[in-house]
N, C-alpha and C positions, 0 to 999 in steps of 0.2 A: 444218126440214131446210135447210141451207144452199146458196146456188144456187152452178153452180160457176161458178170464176173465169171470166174472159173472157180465149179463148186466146188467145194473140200469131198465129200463122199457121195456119189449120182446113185440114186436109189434104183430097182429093178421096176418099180412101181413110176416111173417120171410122167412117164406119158398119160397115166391115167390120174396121178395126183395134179396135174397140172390143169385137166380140165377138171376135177372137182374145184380148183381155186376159184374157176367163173362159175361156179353154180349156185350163187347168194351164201345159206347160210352151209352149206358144204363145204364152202373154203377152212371153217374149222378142224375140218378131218386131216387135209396135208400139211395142216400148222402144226397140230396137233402130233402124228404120227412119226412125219419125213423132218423132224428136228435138224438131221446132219448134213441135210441137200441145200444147200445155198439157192438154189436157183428154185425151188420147190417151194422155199421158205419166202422167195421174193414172188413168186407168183401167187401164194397163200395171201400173204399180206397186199399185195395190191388186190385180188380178188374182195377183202374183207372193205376193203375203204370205198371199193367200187361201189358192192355193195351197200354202208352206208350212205352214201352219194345219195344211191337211188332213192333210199328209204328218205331223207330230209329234203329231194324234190319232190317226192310225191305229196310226201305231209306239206308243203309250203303250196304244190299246185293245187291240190284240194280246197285250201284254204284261201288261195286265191277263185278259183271256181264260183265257192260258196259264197262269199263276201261279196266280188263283182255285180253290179246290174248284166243279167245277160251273159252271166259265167257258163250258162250251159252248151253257149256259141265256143266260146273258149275252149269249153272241155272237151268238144271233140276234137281237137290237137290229143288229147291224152291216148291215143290207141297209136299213132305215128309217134310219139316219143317212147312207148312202150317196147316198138319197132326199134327204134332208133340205139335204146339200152339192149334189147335181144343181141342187136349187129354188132355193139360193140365186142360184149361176152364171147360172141362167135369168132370175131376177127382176133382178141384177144389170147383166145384158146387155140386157134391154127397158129400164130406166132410163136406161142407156146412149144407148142409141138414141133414145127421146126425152128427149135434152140433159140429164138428172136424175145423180144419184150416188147408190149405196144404201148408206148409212154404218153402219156393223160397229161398236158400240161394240169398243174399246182396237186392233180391226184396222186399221183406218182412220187411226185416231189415228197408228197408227204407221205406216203407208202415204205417210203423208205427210211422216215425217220426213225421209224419204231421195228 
């Protein structure tokens, strides 16, 4: 796992912009604010893509649901993947906080292009 870069200016606020990054559309606020924090900045944006993530499986699982014979056997999977995105967020944010990053194969990847 790779350690993360060494930010240019560590904000007094880290610890708490860091969990706003996992909190869907909250991640705006340390994007937004903490500009000079590298590592604030990379949490911001992985947070925001997470996010997306979530929003284009939900819209694609509903729509599978719906369309399916028998989608509604299916859709109770949807409360355990619910789960499943909480735990990330959660585990994401304790890494956070102590100085780590929890890298999302191809999310990440692209979290960082931007």
């Amino acid at each position: 796992m790779p350690e993360p870069a060494p930010a240019g200016t560590v904000s007094s606020n880290r610890g708490v912009m860091i969990v706003l990054s996992y909190l869907w559309i909250l991640a705006l606020v340390p994007l937004l604010v903490e500009k000079d924090d590298q590592e604030v900045q990379w949490h911001a944006k992985h947070g925001i893509v997470l996010m997306v993530a979530e929003i284009v499986f939900w819209i694609a699982f509903n729509i599978l649901v719906y369309m399916i014979p028998f989608g509604c056997v299916f859709g109770l999977l949807g409360p355990l993947v619910a789960l499943v995105f909480i735990g990330v967020h959660i585990v994401a944010m304790i890494k956070g906080l102590n100085g780590q990053r929890l890298i999302i194969p191809r999310l990440s990847d692209f979290a960082t292009r931007f």
